[in-house]
Structure formats: C-alpha cells, structure tokens
N, C-alpha and C positions, 0 to 999 in steps of 0.2 A: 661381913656382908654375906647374906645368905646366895648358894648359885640357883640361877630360873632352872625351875625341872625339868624343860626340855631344853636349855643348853647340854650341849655335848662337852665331853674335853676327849679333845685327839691330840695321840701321842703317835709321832710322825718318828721312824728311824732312818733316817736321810743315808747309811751305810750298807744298806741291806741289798744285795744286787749291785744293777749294774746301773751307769747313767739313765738309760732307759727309765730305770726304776724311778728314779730320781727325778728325773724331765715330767714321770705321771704327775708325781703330788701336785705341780703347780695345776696339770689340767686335773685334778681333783678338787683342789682349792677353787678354782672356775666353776666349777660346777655343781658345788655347795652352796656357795656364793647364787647362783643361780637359782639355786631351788629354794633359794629362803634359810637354810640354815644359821641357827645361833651355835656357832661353838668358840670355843677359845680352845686352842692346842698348842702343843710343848713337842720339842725336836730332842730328839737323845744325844747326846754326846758321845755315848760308843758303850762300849759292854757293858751291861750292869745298871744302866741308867734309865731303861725302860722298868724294870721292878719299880725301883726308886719314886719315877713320875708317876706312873699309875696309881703307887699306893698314895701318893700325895694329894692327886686328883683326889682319890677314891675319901681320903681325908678332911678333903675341902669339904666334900658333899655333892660331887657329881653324879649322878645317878644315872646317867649316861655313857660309858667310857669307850672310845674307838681305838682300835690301833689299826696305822699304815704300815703294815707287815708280814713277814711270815710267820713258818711253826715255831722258829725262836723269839720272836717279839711276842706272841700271842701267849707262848709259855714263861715269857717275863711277866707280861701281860696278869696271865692268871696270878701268879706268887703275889703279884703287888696288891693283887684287890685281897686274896686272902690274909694276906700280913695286913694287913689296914687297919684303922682304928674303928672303923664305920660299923655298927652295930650289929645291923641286920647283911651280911654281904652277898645274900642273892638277891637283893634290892637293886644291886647293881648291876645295869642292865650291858654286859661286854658286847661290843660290833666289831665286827671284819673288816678291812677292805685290804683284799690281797694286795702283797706289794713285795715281796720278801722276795728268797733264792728259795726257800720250799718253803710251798701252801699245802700240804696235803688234806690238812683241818679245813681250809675253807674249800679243799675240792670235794671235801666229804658232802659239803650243805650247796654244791653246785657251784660254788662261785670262784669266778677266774681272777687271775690277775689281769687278762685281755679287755675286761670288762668292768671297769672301775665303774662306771657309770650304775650298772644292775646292785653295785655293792652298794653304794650311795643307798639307792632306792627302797632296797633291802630296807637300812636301817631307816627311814624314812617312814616307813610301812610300820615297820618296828609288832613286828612278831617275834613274841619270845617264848622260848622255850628252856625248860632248867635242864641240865647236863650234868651226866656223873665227872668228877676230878677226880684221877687216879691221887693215891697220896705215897709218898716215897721216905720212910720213914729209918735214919739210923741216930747209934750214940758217939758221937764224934772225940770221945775220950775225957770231953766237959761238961755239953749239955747237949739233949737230944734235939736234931736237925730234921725240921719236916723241907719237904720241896713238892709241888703238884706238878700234874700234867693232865695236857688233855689229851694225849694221840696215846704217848706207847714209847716204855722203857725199850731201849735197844743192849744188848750185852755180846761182844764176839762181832761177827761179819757183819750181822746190821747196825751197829755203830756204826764199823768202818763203811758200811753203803752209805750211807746218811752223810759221813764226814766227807768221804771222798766225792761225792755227786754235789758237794754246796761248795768242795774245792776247786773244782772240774767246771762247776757253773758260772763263778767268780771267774776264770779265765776264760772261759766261751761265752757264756751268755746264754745259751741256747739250752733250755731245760734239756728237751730230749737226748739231745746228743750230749750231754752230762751225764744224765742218766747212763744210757749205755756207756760210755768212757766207765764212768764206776764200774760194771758189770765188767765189762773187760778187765778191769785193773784186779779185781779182785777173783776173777774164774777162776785163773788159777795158781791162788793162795792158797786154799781148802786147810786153813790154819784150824787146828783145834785148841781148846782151853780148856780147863781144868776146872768144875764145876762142882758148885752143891747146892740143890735147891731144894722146896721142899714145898710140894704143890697137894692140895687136895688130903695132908697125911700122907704123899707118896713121895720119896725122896727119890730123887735125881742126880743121883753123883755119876763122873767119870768126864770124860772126853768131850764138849759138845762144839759146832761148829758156832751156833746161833740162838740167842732167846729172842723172844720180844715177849712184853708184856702191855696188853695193850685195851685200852677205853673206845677206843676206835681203833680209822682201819689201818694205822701203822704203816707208811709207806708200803702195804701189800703183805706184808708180814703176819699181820691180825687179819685175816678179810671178812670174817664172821664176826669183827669186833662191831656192836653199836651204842652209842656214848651213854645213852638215858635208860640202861635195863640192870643197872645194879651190878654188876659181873664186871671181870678180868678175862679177857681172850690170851691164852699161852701160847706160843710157836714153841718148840723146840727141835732144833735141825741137827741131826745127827751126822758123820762123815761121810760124802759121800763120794762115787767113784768120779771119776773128770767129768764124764757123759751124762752121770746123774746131776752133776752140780750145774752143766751148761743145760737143760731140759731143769732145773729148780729154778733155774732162774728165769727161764721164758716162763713159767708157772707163776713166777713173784711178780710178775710184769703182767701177767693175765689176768692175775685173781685167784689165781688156784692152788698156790702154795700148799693147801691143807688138804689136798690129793694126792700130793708128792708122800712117795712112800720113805723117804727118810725124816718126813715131818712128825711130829706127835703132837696133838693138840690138846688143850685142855682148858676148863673153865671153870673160875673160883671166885672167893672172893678177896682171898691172900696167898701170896707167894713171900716165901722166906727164902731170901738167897744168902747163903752162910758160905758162900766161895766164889770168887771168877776170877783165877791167877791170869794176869794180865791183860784179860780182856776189857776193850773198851765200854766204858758205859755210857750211854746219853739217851736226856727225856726231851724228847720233844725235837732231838738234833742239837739241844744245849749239852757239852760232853762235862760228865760228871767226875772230877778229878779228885774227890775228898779220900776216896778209897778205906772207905770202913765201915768193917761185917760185921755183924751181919747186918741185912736190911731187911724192911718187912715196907711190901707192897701192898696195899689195901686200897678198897672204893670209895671216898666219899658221894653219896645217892644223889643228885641233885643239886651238886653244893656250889655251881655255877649258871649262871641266867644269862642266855644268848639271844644273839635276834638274831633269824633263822628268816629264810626266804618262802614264801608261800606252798 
C-alpha cells in the first residue's frame, strides 16, 4: 500500500537527553495532533536503530522524514536515507525537531530545542532547501565503508569536547553548564597526537592538538563553515601555551576560533587523513571506532533535502 505524500514518518529517540527530553515528545505529539498532521512514527530502541528506521521509512516510500533528536539521530538520520533503496534520495524531504543532548545543526537553521512548537511549524511550512553531506570514505580491510555527515569530522580535543560536553550533559542536564564543565575538563589536557593529513596538496604531518573538518559550523570549530556552497572548512589547532589554550577556548565559544593564532584554516574539497595515533574520531558526535587509514573526506553538493525555516 502506497504512503499519502504528505504523511510524515517520525522517528522519535526516547534516549537522547534527559526526562525533560522525554516529557517534550508527548507535548509534541499534542501538538501535531493539533495542527492536523498525518504521520505514523517509530521509537528507536537504542544505538544503531535510528540508521535502521529511517532507511526503512525512507524504503517504504515516505517522502517526508522527521527526526526528534539531536546531531546524533540526525547523523543516523542522514546514513539511513542514503543507504536506502529509494531512487531518487533528495526526493526525500529530512525535518528537525530538536530534541537531543546536542543540536548544533538545528541551531545552525535557528531552531531550539526550547521551541518545539516553531520546529513543528517549520516543517509544516515545509521549505526546503538541499544541503551538501560531508562523505567519510575508508577501506576496512574487506570492502570500502562510506558513513555522511552533515556538521563536522572531529579528530584530537574536539572529539573529546563533543564526547565529554554529551557526558557532562547526561549528568546535569543543563546545556551550558555542560558545556563549560567540558572546557574545564579538557584546559588543561593540551594533549597532542601524531598526525598526517593532506589538505589542498599540502601535507600536515607532526604534533597537532585538533582537526575539525567541517560542512557546517562544527560546534564552533568550523565557524566559516556553510552547508550548501560545495566546500570543506578545516581547523587545524596547533600546541598551544596554558593561556593561549584558555583565550582558544573563550574564542570557540565566541566564534572566533579562526583568529586564534595557533589555528590554521583551510578550504577544500578533500582531506586525506593517512594518521591520527590515538586520537579520538567522531562525525557529527557519533565517535568512530573502526580505526582504519587512510580516509578520504569529500563533499557530496546537495546530496541532502531539508526543510529550513523562513
């Protein structure tokens, strides 16, 4: 049986956050319900099972698909619509409604998690726009593994901000004060890794504290990163003294990281990373534990369809 084109399917992550989180969805559900919406939605079970549903959906024939989440559902999210069987995959139209432990994607397009209601309405409105999808390319010793994203590879200290600010969040609750707890926890680390990248033709070997590699704006990392112009934004953060690293980080919390004189910036449209002993990796805040180099980062131009707020 074929699905109505404007049915929706929302795939709801009941784990993400905190009760708060949790307590939203029914007053979301209320308020769909309200406004006339047709959708049928699916609850995830826990890791992994948002990929899984979306691409199911996206297999039925939904040409609407929502998630209640954050940068990790969204970046499930994404992999399920592109693994899909569905022909045409920017047919498929992805919607937001913050709900996670970090939204930075939907704070890119304005939208809160405070404000489920404006998220609704958003997709209601239903203006879309198509968006580049990072793509994350290696050979896992059998067969070659692609994975997307939409924000920004992390490798070094911005993993560990990412990992530690959703661990820190999980126990408080309280974005901000999460946030800074990370910065605290991580001041003063000023751990470096052992690198080799290869950006532009320019190779990058040695010491580095931090990558980001980024479609957007990378929890602040990328801030000149924007989703829909073809390009990769690079951070690259070099060692820097105490004082410099506590003044980099009120920088990464301003927006100005790429002022900071231990930053190098750059912008491509592929990055080959052929080293990161030890360093954490994760796309989107998803941490990537496959650990095998080399990998080649590229843009797919559009290869994702959002609805975007007026």
């Amino acid at each position: 049986m074929a699905v109505e084109p404007n049915r929706w399917g929302i795939v709801y992550n009941p784990k993400a956050g905190t009760r708060k989180a949790q307590r939203r969805w029914k007053n979301i559900r209320e308020y769909l319900d309200e406004r006339g919406v047709k959708y049928d939605y699916v609850q995830s079970e826990g890791f992994g099972s948002i990929e899984r549903l979306t691409r199911t959906l996206a297999n039925n024939g939904y040409r609407t698909i929502v998630v209640v989440g954050g940068d990790g559902a969204i970046n499930d999210a994404v992999n399920g619509i592109m693994g899909s069987d569905a022909e045409d995959k920017s047919s498929i139209a992805l919607g937001v409604i913050p709900n996670g432990i970090g939204n930075d994607f939907a704070k890119y397009w304005g939208l809160s998690a405070d404000d489920y209601r404006l998220s609704v309405d958003v997709l209601i409105n239903r203006r879309l726009r198509k968006v580049d999808a990072g793509v994350f390319s290696y050979f896992d010793g059998e067969k070659h593994q692609t994975r997307y994203f939409l924000n920004a590879v992390y490798m070094g200290l911005g993993a560990r901000i990412v990992r530690i600010t959703n661990e820190t969040r999980r126990f408080w609750g309280i974005p901000l004060f999460s946030y800074l707890s990370s910065l605290f926890l991580v001041a003063f680390e000023r751990k470096l890794y052992r690198m080799h990248l290869r950006v532009n033709d320019e190779h990058i070997r040695g010491r580095v504290m931090a990558v980001a590699i980024g479609s957007a704006y990378g929890y602040g990392l990328t801030p000149s990163a924007v989703p829909y112009n073809g390009w990769l934004d690079v951070s690259v953060v070099y060692r820097p003294e105490l004082r410099e690293l506590i003044s980099g980080l009120w920088m990464l919390q301003k927006g100005r990281l790429l002022n900071h004189k231990i930053v190098k910036p750059y912008r491509t449209r592929c990055v080959k990373i052929l080293r990161a002993q030890n360093a954490e990796v994760s796309l989107d805040g998803r941490l990537w534990l496959d650990r095998h180099f080399p990998i080649e980062v590229t843009i797919a131009p559009e290869a994702i369809t959002l609805i975007i707020p007026n």
